[in-house]
Steps between C-alpha positions, in 0.01 A plus 500: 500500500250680314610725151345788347138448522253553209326789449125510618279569202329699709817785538450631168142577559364881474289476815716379771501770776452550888241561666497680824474181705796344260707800593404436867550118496882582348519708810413225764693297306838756486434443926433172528599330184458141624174564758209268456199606282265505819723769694563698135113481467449659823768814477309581153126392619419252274496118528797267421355354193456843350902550573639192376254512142628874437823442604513194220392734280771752537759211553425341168444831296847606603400784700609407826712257623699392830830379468818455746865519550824492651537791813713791374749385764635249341530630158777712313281687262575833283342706232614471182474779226503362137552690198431297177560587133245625267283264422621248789259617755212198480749241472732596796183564686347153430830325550540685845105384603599107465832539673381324881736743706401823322175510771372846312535654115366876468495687120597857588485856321855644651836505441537117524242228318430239749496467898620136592436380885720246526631260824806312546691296780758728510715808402722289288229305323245789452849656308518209273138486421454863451790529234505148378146418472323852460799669340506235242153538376504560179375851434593645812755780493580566868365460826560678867459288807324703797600229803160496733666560897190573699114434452277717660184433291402248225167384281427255802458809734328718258072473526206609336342680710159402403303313818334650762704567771314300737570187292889500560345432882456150344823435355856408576665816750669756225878422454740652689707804333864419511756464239676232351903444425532311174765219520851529357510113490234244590644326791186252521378428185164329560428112521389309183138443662503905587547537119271301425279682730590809359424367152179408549338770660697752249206384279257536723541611873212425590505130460320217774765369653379147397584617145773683540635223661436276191701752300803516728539126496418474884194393734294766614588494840884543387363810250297659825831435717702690314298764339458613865841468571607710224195724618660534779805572422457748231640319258262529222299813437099459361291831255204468314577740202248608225508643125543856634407612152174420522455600885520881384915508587631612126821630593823350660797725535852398633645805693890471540560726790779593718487593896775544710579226670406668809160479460499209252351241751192746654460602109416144385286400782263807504468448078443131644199638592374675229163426310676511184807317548598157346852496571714681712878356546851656556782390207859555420560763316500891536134486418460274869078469490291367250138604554249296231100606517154417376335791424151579306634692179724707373391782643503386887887544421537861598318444783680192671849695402328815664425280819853360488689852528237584816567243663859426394713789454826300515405277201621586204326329191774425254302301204116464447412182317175407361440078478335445152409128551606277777527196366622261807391558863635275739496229288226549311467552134286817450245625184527858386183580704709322841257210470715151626564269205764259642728409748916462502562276829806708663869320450830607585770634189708216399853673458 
């Protein structure tokens, strides 16, 4: 299985940016993360080779990357709100990043310090690992467990918004809208070679499958077999996600909202759908929807909120909070400026 991987030389330099064809590539790519270079060529009108070499180029720099993972349905996962003690921040932080089941680590100016994602097999174990593991960080002072229930949106779904339209003509047909029930226990856990699977492309999801079969210790007709099959199934979810930094996307905010419950399912799916929105997903607690965003500055604040009471009126935001750094994003290890610097394979808590 592959560890943390070294940082490119290359993600510390002062002139790695997108250009408007990068930005559009990561948006073929957010469709169709695993299309061939020919058909990605011809939704953005340039040749294949032209795709593939600038695609390298953001790959290696760090600034855009596709990775993959377990389906939401078969995960327990909740959002975990860290407060540390002075002085305890970068530590707890850094020791959350390398922890395999903590999939996402955000730095936040609120009323708590850190935002941990975290998945578990079940209730019982996400409980133990929570308190025992999380809890017993030293430097941490408390933490409040926000159980996800229902996904209606996530950074999979979410796009740039940056080729022509006729190019999506090309591509994969858009995803349908629909939510997702998180699991309360995984009844299935995958097979070791679906791990393995899983492993591997988590690095890089866009891997041949003669490689990737290499990697996951199988042949590649066994690797093509069952990549399909979890395809298929919709057992394993692919995104191409980018340094959003650098793509003009300064600002993340976490919204805790609450909607009655009423409306709580037509609520989610129509933010779903929003340009803005990373995240949308209902959680236990009085505060029942979580609402996270990419937006381009401080100032586009006022107006997304603005937007959200038009459209909304039965939302209440309770808490506004602005990310400062996110330093894990689905596994992978993140520079201040969101560039990709390494990658913690995904592993179940140990309790």
């Amino acid at each position: 299985m592959d560890g943390p991987l070294v940082p490119d030389s290359r993600s510390t330099c002062a002139d790695v940016r997108f250009s408007e064809l990068d930005l559009a590539l990561v948006d073929a790519l957010q469709a169709a993360p695993r299309a061939p270079w020919s058909q990605i060529g011809r939704a953005l009108g340039v040749d294949a080779t032209t795709v593939a070499r600038r695609w390298e180029r953001l790959r290696a720099g760090g600034l855009a990357w596709v990775t993959a993972y377990d389906a939401a349905k078969s995960a327990t996962v909740a959002y975990v709100e860290v407060r540390c003690r002075p002085r305890a921040l970068e530590a707890v932080s850094r020791a959350l990043a390398y922890m395999p089941w903590v999939f996402s680590v955000d730095e936040t100016a609120g009323d708590f310090d850190l935002l941990a994602s975290v998945a578990a097999a079940d209730l019982p174990s996400l409980g133990r690992s929570v308190h025992g593991l999380i809890g017993g960080l030293k430097g941490v002072r408390s933490t409040r467990t926000r159980l996800g229930i229902t996904l209606y949106s996530e950074g999979g779904d979410w796009r740039m918004r940056a080729m022509e339209p006729a190019g999506h003509a090309e591509l994969a047909a858009p995803r349908t809208s629909g939510s997702t029930v998180y699991s309360a226990r995984m009844h299935h856990p995958p097979a070791p070679e679906d791990q393995a699977l899983l492993a591997a492309l988590g690095v890089d999801g866009r891997l041949g499958y003669t490689e990737l079969g290499a990697k996951a210790g199988m042949s590649e007709h066994t690797a093509r077999r069952r990549l399909q099959r979890m395809v298929r199934d919709g057992d394993i979810t692919f995104r191409c996600d980018l340094a959003h930094p650098l793509a003009g996307l300064s600002t993340v905010v976490l919204y805790r909202t609450a909607v009655p419950h009423s409306h709580l399912a037509a609520t989610g799916s129509v933010l779903a759908r929003m340009e803005e929105v990373r995240l949308a997903v209902s959680v236990s607690g009085s505060d029942n929807l979580l609402v996270m965003v990419w937006l381009r500055g401080l100032h586009a604040i006022d107006p997304f909120e603005a937007q959200l009471t038009e459209r909304f009126p039965q939302l209440k935001i309770s808490d506004r909070t602005v990310f400062l750094h996110s330093r894990k994003r689905m596994g992978r290890l993140l520079s201040p400026t969101g560039l990709a610097t390494g990658h913690i394979p995904f592993a179940l808590p140990r309790v």
